[in-house]
N, C-alpha and C positions, 0 to 999 in steps of 0.2 A: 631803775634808780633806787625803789627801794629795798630792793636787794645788800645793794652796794652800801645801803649806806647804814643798814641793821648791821651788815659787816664790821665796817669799819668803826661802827658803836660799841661792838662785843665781843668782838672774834678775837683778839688777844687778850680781854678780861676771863671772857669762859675760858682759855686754856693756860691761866694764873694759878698761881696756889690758892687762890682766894675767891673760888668757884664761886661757894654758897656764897658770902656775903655781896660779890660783884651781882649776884643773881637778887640778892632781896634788895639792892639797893635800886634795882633796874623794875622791878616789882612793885615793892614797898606794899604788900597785902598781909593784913592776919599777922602772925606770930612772927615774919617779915621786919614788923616795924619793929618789935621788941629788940630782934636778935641786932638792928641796927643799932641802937641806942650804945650797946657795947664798945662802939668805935666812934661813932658823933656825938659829941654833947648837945645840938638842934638836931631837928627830926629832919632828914633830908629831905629834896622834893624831885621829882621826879620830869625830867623837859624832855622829849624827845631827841634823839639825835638830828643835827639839822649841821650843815655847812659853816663851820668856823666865823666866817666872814660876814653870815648874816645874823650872828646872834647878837641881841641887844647888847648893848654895853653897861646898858642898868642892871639888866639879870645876870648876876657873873659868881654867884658861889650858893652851894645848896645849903640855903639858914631858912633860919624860920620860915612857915609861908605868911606870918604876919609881914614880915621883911621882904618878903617878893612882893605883897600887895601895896607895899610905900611908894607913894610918888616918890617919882624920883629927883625930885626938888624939897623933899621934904629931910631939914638936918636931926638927923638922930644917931645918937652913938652907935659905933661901929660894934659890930658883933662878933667876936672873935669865935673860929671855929677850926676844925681839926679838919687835912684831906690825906689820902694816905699815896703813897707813891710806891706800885709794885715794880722792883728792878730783878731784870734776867738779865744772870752773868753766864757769860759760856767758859763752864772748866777746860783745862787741858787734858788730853788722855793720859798724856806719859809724859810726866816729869824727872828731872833727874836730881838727883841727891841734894842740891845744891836750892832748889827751886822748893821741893818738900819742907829745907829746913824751914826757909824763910817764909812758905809759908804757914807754918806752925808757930814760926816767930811774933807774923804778925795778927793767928789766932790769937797769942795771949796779951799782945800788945793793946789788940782791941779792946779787950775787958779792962786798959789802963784807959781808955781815952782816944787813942790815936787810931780813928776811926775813919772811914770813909762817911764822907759830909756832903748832903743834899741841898741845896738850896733854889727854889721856885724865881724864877723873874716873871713879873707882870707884862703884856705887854701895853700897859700903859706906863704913861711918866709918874715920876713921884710929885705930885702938885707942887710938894714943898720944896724940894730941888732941885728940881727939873733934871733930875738923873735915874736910877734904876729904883723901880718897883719890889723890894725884897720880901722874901717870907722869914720866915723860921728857919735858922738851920736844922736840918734831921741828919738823926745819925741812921745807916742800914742795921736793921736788928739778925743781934742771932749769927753774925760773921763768924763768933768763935767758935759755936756748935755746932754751926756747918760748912766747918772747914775739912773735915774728914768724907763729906760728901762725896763719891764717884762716878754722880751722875752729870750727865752731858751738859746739865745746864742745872743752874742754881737760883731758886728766885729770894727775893729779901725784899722785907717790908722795911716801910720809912714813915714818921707821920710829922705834917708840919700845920703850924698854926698861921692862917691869916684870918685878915678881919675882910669881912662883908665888901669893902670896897677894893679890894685886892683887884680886881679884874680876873682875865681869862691869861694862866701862863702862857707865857712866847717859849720861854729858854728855860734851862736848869742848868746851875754850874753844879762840879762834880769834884770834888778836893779827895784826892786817895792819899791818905797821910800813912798808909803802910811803907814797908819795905819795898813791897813784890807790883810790878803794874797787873792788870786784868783786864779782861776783857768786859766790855757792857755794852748788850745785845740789846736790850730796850729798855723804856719806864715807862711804864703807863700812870697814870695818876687819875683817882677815882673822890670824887667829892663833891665837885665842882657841877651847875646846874647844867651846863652845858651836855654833860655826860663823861664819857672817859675823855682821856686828853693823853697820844701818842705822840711818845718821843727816839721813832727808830735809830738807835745811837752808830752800834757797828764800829765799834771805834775802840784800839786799848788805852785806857787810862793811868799815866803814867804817876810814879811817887811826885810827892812835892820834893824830894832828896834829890831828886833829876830834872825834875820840871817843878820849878817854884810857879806858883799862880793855878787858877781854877781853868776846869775842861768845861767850854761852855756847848752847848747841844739843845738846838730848836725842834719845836714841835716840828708833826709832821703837816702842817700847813704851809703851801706854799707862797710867797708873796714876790712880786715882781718890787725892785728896791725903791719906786716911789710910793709902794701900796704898804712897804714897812712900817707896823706900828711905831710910832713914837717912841714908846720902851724900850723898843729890841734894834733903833738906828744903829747907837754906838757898838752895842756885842757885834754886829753885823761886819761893822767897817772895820773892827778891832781883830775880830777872827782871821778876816782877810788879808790884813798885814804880818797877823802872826805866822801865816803859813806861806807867806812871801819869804819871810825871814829880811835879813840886811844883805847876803849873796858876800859873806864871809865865813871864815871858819870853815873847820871841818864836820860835817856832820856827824851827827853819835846815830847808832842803829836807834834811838827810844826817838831822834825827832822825827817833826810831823812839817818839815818845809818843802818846800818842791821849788825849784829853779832849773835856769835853760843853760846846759852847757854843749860846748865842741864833743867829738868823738875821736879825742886825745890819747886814751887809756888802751886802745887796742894794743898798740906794740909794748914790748919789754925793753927799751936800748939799754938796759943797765945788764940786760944777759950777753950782751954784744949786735955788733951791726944787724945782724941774721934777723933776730927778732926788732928791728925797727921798725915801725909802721908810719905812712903819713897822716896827717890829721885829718880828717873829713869833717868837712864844715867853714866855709869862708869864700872869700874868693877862689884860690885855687883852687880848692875838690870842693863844689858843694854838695853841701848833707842835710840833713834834718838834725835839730839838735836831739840832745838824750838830758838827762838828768843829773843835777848837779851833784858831785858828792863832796867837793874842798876837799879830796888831797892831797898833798905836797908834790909838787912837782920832782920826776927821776932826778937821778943823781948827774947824767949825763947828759940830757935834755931838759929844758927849762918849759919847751912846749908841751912837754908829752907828761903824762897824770903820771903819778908812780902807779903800781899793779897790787892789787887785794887777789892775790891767787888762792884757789879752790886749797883747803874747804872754807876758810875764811869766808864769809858773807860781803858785801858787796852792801853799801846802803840804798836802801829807798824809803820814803817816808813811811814810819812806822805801820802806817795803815796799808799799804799799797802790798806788803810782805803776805805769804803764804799762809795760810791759813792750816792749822796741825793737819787733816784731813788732804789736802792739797800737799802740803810738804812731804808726806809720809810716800805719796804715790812716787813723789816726783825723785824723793832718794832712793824707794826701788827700782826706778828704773835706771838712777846711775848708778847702782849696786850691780845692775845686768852689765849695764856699760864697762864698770870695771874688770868684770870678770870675763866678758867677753873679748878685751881689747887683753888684758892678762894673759891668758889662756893661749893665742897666738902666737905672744911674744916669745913663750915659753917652749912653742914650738918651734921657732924659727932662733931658736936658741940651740936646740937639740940636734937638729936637722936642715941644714942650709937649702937643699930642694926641699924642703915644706913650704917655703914659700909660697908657692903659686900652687894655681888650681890647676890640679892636674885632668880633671875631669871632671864633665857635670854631676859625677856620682857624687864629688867632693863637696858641692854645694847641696845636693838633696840630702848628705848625710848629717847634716850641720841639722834638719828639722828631725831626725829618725835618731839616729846614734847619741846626740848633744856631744861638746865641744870635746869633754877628755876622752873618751872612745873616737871621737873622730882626729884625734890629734896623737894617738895611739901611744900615748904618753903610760909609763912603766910605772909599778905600783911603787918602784922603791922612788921613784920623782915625783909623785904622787906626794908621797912624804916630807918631803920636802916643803912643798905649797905651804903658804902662810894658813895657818889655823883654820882661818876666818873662810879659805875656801875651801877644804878638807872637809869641813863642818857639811859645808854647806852642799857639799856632793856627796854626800853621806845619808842628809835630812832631807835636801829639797834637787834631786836630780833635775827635777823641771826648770830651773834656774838656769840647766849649763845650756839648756834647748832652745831652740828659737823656735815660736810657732809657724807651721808651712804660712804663706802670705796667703794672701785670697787669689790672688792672679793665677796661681797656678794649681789652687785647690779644687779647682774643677775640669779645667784641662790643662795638663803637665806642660801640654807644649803649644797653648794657645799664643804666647808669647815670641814663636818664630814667624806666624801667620800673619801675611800683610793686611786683612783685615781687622785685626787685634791693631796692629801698631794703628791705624787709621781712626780706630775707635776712640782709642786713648788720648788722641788728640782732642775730642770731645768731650770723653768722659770719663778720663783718667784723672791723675794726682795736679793735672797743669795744663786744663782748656782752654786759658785764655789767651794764646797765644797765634790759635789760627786768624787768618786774614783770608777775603774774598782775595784775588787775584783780579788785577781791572785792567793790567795792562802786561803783555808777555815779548820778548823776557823782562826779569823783574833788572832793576838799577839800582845800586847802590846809591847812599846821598853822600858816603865819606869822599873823602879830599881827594880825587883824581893825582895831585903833585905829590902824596902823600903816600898815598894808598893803592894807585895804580888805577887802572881805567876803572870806569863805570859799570859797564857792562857785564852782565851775566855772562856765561858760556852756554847757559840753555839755549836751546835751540829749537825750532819746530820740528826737527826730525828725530828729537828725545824722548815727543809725548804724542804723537798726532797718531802714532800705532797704538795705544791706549786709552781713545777717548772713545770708544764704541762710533766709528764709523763718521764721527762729526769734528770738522776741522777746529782749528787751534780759535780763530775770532769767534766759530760759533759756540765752541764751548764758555768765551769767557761773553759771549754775549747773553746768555742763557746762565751764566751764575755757577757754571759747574766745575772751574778751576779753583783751589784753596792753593795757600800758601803758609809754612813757618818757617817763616826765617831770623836766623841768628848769623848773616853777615857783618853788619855793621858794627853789632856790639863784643863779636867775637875778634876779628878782622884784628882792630890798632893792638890787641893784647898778644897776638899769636905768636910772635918773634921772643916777647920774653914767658911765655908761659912755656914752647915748645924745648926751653931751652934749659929748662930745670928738669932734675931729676929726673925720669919714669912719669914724666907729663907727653903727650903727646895729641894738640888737637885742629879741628880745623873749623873754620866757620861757613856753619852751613848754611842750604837752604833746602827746602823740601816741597815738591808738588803736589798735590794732590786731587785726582779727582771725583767727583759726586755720581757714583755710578745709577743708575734708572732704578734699583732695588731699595736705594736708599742710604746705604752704607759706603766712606768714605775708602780711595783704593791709593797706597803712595803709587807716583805713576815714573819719577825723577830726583834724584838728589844730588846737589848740588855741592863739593868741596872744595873751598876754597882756605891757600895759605898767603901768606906775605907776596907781593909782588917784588921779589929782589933782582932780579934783571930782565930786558926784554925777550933774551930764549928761552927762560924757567917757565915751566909750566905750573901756574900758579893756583888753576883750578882744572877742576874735573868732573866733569858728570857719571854717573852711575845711575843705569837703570834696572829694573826687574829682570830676575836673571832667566840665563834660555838654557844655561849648564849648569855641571855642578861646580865650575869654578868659578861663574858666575852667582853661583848662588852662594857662595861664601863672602863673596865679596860684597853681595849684596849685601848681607849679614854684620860684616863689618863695618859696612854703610850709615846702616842703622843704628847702630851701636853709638858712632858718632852722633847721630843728632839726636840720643836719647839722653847722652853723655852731656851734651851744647843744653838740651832741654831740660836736664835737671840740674843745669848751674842757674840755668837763667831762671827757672821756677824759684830755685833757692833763695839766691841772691839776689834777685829783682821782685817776681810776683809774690813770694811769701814772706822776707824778711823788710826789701825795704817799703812797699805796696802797704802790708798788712799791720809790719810792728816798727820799723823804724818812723814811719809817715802821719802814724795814727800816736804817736808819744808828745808831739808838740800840743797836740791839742787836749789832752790831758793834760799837761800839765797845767797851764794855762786854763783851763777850766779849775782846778784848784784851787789856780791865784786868783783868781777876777770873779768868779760865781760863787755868792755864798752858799751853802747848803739848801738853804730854805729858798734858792731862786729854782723856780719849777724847769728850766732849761738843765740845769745841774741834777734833777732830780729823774730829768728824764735818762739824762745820758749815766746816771752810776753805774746802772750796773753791766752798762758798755765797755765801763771803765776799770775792772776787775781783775789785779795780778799783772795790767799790762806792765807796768814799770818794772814788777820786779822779774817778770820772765824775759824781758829785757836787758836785763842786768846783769842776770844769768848767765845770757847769750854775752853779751860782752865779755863775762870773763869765761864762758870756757869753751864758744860756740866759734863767736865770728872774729876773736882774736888772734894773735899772730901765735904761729904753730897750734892752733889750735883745732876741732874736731870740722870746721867746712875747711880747713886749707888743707886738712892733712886728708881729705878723704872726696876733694872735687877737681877736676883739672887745672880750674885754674890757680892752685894752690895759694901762694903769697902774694897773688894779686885778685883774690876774691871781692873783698870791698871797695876797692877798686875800681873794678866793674861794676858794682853794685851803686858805688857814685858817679860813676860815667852815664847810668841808666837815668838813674835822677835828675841829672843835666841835661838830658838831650828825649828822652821820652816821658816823666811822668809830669800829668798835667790833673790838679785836682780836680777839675771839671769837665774828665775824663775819667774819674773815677767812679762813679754812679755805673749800673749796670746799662740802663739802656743807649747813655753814653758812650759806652766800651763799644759797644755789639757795634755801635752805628759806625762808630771809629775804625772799627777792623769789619767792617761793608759785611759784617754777619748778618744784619737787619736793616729795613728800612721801615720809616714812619709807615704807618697804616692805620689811621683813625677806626676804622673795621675790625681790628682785634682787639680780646679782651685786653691786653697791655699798653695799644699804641702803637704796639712794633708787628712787622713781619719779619720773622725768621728766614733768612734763604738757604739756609740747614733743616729739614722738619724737625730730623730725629737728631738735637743737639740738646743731651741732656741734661747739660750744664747750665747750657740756657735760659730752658723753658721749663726747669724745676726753679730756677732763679728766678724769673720774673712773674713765677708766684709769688717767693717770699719777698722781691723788693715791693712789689704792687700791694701786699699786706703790711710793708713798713712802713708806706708810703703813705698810706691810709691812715692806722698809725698817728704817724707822726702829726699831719694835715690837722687832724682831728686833735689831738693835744697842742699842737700851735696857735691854730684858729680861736681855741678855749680863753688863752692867755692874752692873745694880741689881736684884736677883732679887727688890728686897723693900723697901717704902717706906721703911722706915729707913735705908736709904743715901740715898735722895735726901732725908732729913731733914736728915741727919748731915754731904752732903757741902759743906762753906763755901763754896768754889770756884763751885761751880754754885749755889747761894743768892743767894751775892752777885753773880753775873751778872743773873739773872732779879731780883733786889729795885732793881740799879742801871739794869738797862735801860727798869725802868717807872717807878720816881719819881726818876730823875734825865731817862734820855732820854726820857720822856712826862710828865714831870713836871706837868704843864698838867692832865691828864688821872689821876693817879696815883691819885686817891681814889674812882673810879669801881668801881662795886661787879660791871663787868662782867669785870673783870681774873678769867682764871685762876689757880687758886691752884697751887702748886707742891710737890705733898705726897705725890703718888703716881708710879709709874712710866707707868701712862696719862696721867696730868696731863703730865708732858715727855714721851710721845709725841706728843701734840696739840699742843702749843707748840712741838717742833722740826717737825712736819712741815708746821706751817702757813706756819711760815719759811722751810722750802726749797723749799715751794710757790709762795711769793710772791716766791722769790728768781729761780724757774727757770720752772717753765711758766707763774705768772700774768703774770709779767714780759714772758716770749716772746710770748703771746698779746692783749698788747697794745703791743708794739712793735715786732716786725719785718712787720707788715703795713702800716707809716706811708706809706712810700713806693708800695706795690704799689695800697691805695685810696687816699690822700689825695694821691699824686702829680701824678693829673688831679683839678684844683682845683676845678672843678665838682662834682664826685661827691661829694665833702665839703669844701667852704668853708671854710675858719679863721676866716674873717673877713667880714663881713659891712657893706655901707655906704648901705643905701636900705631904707627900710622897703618895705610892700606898699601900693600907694596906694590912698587909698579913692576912689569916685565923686566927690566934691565936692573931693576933692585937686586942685591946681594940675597934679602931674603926672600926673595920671589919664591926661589927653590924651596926653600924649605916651608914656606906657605904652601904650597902645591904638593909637598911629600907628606902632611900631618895639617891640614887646614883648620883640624877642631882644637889643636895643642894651638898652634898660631891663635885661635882666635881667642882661646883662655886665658894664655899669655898676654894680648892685648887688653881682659879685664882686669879690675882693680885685683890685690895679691890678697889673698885669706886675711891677712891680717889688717888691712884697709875694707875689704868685706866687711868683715863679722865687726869690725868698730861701726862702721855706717849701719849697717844692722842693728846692732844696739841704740845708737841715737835715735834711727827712725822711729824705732819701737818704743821709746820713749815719749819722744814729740805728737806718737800717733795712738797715743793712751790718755784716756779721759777718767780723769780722778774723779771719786764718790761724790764728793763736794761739787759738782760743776752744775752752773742756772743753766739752762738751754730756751731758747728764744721762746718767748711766752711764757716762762717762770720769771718768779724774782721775791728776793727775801720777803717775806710780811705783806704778800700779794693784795691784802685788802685793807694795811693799814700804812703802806709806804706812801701814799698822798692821804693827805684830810680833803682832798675833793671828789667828793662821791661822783659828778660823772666821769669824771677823770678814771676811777675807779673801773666806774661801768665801762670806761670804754677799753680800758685794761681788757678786762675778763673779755669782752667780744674779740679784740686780739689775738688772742689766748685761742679761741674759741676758731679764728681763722686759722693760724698755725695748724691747731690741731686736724681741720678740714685740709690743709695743705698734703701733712703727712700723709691720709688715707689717699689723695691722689696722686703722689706719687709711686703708691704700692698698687694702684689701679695699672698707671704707667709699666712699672716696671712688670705686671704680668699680660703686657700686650704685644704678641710674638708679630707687630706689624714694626714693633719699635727694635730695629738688629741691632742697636749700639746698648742695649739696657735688658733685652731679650732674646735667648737662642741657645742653642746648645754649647753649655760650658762658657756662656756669658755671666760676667757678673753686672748683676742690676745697678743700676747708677742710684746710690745712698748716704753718698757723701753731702745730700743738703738736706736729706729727713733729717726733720727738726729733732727726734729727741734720740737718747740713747743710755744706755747700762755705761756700768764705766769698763773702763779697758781699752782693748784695740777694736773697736766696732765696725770700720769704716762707714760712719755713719754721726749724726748729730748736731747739732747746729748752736755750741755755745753764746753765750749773749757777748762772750767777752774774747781778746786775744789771749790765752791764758796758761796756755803751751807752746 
């Protein structure tokens, strides 16, 4: 404790421009007192640092220490004294011509007057008006002279005058009377007897020329909204409105409002029908909402948003936007994107059989050769290429390259081996979708009148030769049948997805079983199309092959459901799971929780770029013709399926991990383990690296709820957090709101379960199915996106020529180079962790982001288990008993170690959705 709380006393005073004097003020010995007289006109005094909340209300400013020994019923004039306020602005790196002038402009404007203006609020009342407690206005010194400054952060002094009965500040408003907004990273303010007094801001501060009225920003003590000083009620409830806004107008990229809208904006109908999309959100398709931006409705459609297409920006509240360090990473990698998806086109411009891959050398050449030697593109076309790529395959060749993925950077052809594919079901890009098997064969729950019979075509004579010697009941009595299947949510879509262009798929299912070693073996798969009349044979089994035309076909088998399994990863587990699900409550925590309420305080930096990597995604990801339709099966009904999924399978309180596992019979209770759960997977990596880190969230959390709410009457009582959790389900789930599986919010276990399921989903479910996109999905074999030739049957036309060239046939059926190397680019993108990024157990100003030191302390012990997590997963991963994480040309499962370098690491565990 008192660790924590010498921290939070110093730790960002010692690292001020204002070392010595924060040091002799903290001191006060010898030559100490002298050098202070400089800056105070009373001799400071010297209080310990101690917890905000329990500091007297009589002792509230460092004056005389005749003034501290006054009763505090004794009336004598007030004593005016000076406290200084040191502010960190964080510069930009690279400005453009435009941003230089103005801000040179408003270097010299400074020296007129039109200054950035400080101002303290008390958090007591004005006796005499019963409204805000002011100080002195302060101006930042020194703005003009160090406006040439290059370094990363800028600090400026302030100094304001209050008297003796001022109290202890709650707030400071922030008036930027420049041209230019800025960034302001903190204030600390030194004077006061209490000690320093932190105000993590994080926040850009806009012109009054844009934003008339002051930027108000609370210490960093937190209060639950009945524990509100009197002072700081109205900033509180006035804040909160502001950033509600009235849910008109259009937004400008400088505001700071958050509201809940439809997912209108995907289509174009003003390009024509082609690009029309449905709304998701409402009755007919429900969704989750997204974020409001007010703008004008198409020209064609009255439902549907108009379109802010790329590069144009796209609004989110000013704050929720990229950060220079974060945006730089993020337009190098649509720099690759462009150039990657270019470079194709260019060929299949030149060369009509370029299209397709003609051989896997074509894909290994794409890591060895990079794009214009593998596209065998002529120097005088060369010439041609806009500038901007000449340059750049001139200067930076590594650009046209893709790096080999990890999947096959240790063994080339781990990838064909049914062991590998088995693995990955565990401890690949998309674990969560295996199932215990309880009952064989598996049934369908779609519409028999719709859909055609129930019933599987498995059968017991598909697998009972592959269970090592033990029948079909005893295997599933014994726990050793798995199952993924993507019937049902494949199934209603297939007739129109099979019928577009170069789309071709099937919905599957896949068996699997638990071999005695350990390691998972597919034993059956299952494909299934539309039932269109009773002699169509509408599904098929395929099992492990016994030849080699069997073994093609197995090959192609596979392909499908890795094809099925990275739509459904896409579109379901990572987009609407992780970022479409996790946006309602953001925003809504915006509206409803002030800053200063400690539930808000815990979740921020959960809450980091999710809006705007969202936004993102809407305009160049999950829109229409856009980079998931044009490069997944199911093309133009991508979202689609993704709201089909939301309707019929996600359930919030099934979202928690150990929820999940029990859900898909991967685990059952067992008070005996360290978690609760028994695994009936041992070696399931994804798992049981997880239910480390949720059991350290969980902890966590407990322990920061318990602090605040000792007792369900506060969390009955507190409106703030009420009205968060009432707006997040029946406005931003509103589709969904009357569902009877919603958590209630009545206890202090009740929001431990609901915050920690959030920061589970925000940080390690996130990480564990997104930074592995590029390391397996980057060789495009290994899992397909997309998929363009069924499996031919005997009497099929192309049968023949399947059987005269089986490896052309099955290239053919992969996505074509130019739908490739685009999905390559993307991944590669999505699967790159920018320099900037927190990872679970950091967080900005670690010791001064709460004013409650054990709040603090129990930070760092967090911190402290994370970091114990990591070393045992690196214990894990070198334990050759564990084959899904260990073995020759295994890659170790890393996708939930907590921290990581930036780049493509497959590895790291952000705090936030944030890619």
């Amino acid at each position: 404790m008192a660790l924590a709380k010498e921290m939070m006393g110093c730790s960002l005073i010692q690292r001020s421009s204002f070392v010595s004097s924060s040091r002799v003020f903290l001191t006060c010995s010898g030559n100490a007192r002298q050098k202070q007289n400089r800056f105070f006109p009373v001799k400071p005094v010297y209080v310990p640092s101690v917890h905000l909340r329990k500091v007297s209300p009589v002792v509230v400013a460092a004056v005389s220490e005749d003034l501290i020994k006054a009763a505090p019923n004794q009336k004598e004039k007030a004593v005016k004294f000076k406290v200084r306020a040191a502010v960190t602005i964080r510069n930009k790196n690279k400005e453009d011509f435009k941003e230089t002038l103005v801000k040179h402009f408003d270097a010299f404007t400074d020296m007129l007057g039109r200054n950035v203006v400080l101002e303290l609020i008390s958090n007591e009342q004005d006796p005499k008006t019963n409204g805000l407690k002011r100080s002195s206005e302060a101006v930042l010194k020194d703005w003009s002279k160090k406006a040439n400054v290059k370094t990363e952060r800028v600090y400026y002094t302030a100094e304001f005058t209050v008297d003796s009965g001022f109290g202890i500040p709650g707030a400071i408003t922030v008036t930027n009377k420049h041209q230019q907004e800025f960034f302001l990273e903190s204030i600390t303010i030194e004077g006061f007897a209490c000690g320093p007094l932190h105000f993590p801001c994080n926040s850009w501060v806009q012109s009054t020329r844009n934003h008339s009225g002051k930027r108000v920003f609370f210490s960093n003590q937190p209060y639950l909204p009945n524990q509100t000083p009197k002072g700081l009620r109205g900033l509180r409830e006035k804040e909160l409105r502001d950033l509600r806004g009235n849910g008109r107008g259009v937004r400008k990229l400088s505001d700071r409002v958050y509201d809940f809208d439809v997912y209108n904006d995907l289509g174009n109908p003003d390009r024509g029908v082609d690009f029309a999309r449905p709304m998701l959100g409402g009755d007919k398709i429900p969704y989750p909402r997204r974020c409001h931006t007010g703008r004008l409705p198409s020209e064609t459609d009255m439902q549907a948003e108009s379109r802010v297409e790329k590069p144009l920006p796209v609004y989110v509240p000013r704050d929720e936007q990229f950060e220079e360090s974060k945006q730089n990473t993020f337009s190098a990698g649509r720099l690759r994107a462009v150039l990657h998806n270019l470079l194709p086109q260019l060929k299949a411009s030149i060369s009509a059989h370029n299209r397709d891959l003609n051989s896997f050398a074509d894909i290994d050449d794409l890591y060895k050769e990079g794009l214009l030697l593998k596209l065998g593109i002529q120097q005088e076309t060369v010439k041609k290429l806009p500038k901007m790529v000449t340059k750049l395959q001139e200067t930076s060749e590594g650009l046209l390259k893709y790096e080999t993925p990890k999947v096959v950077s240790k063994d080339k052809f781990a990838w064909l081996r049914d062991d590998e594919f088995g693995r990955q079901a565990l401890a690949g890009v998309n674990p969560v979708n295996i199932e215990r098997l309880t009952s064989f064969p598996p049934v369908s729950k779609l519409d028999p009148e719709i859909y055609g019979p129930q019933e599987s075509a498995l059968k017991e004579e598909h697998i009972v030769g592959q269970l090592n010697g033990m029948t079909v009941q005893q295997a599933l009595d014994e726990n050793k049948l798995f199952i993924v299947d993507y019937h049902d949510i494949y199934l209603p879509f297939l007739d129109r997805i099979n019928a577009l262009d170069g789309r071709k798929s099937y919905a599957t299912r896949t068996v699997f079983f638990l071999t005695p070693t350990g390691s998972l073996k597919p034993i059956a798969i299952e494909l299934s199309l539309p039932h269109t009349t009773p002699q169509s044979r509408a599904k098929r089994v395929v099992t492990p092959p016994v030849d080699a035309t069997t073994n093609w076909i197995w090959q192609l088998a596979k392909s499908h459901v890795c094809s099925n399994d990275a739509g459904v990863h896409q579109l379901v587990n990572h987009w609407l799971r992780t970022h479409a699900c996790m946006e309602p409550f953001i925003l809504a925590a915006h509206r409803q929780m002030s800053a200063m309420h400690p539930i808000f305080k815990l979740l921020d930096p959960h809450m980091r770029y999710t809006l705007e990597i969202n936004a993102l995604a809407r305009q160049n990801l999950i829109n229409a013709d856009g980079v998931i339709e044009n490069c997944f099966t199911p093309g133009r009904y991508c979202m689609e399926i993704s709201a089909a999924a939301y309707r019929s399978h996600w359930r919030f309180d099934q979202e928690n991990l150990p929820a999940d596992l029990i859900r898909r019979g991967i685990a059952v209770p067992d008070p005996t383990q360290p978690h609760g759960l028994k695994l009936l997977i041992e070696d399931y990596p994804y798992a049981a690296d997880g239910l480390l880190i949720w059991n350290a969230l969980e902890n966590w959390v407990r322990t920061y709820v318990n602090h605040y709410y000792p007792n369900s009457s506060l969390i009955c009582s507190d409106r703030e957090l009420q009205n968060w959790y009432h707006e997040s389900v029946h406005v931003g789930h509103a589709d969904l709101s009357n569902e009877s599986w919603w958590p209630s919010l009545k206890t202090p276990d009740d929001l431990v379960s609901i915050l920690t399921t959030l920061i589970w989903l925000a940080s390690a479910q996130h990480a564990a199915l997104n930074f592995g996109q590029y390391p397996y999905g980057g060789y495009v074999p290994n899992r397909p996106p997309l998929m363009r030739r069924l499996i031919p049957e005997e009497n099929d036309p192309e049968y023949a020529n399947f059987l005269a060239d089986p490896q052309k046939y099955f290239l053919l059926a992969l996505p074509s180079l130019l739908q490739a190397t685009k999905f390559m680019a993307v991944v590669d993108t999505l699967s790159t962790h920018s320099p900037d990024e927190e990872y679970l157990g950091e967080r900005q100003h670690p010791s001064i982001w709460s004013g409650d030191a054990e709040i603090i302390e129990a930070f760092y012990a967090f911190s402290a288990e994370i970091r114990r997590i990591e070393k045992e997963i690196e214990k894990r991963n070198a334990d050759h008993n564990l084959k899904h994480r260990c073995g020759a040309g295994v890659l170790p499962y890393e996708l939930l170690a907590p921290s990581s370098g930036p780049g493509v690491t497959c590895r790291g565990v952000p705090n936030s959705v944030s890619i």
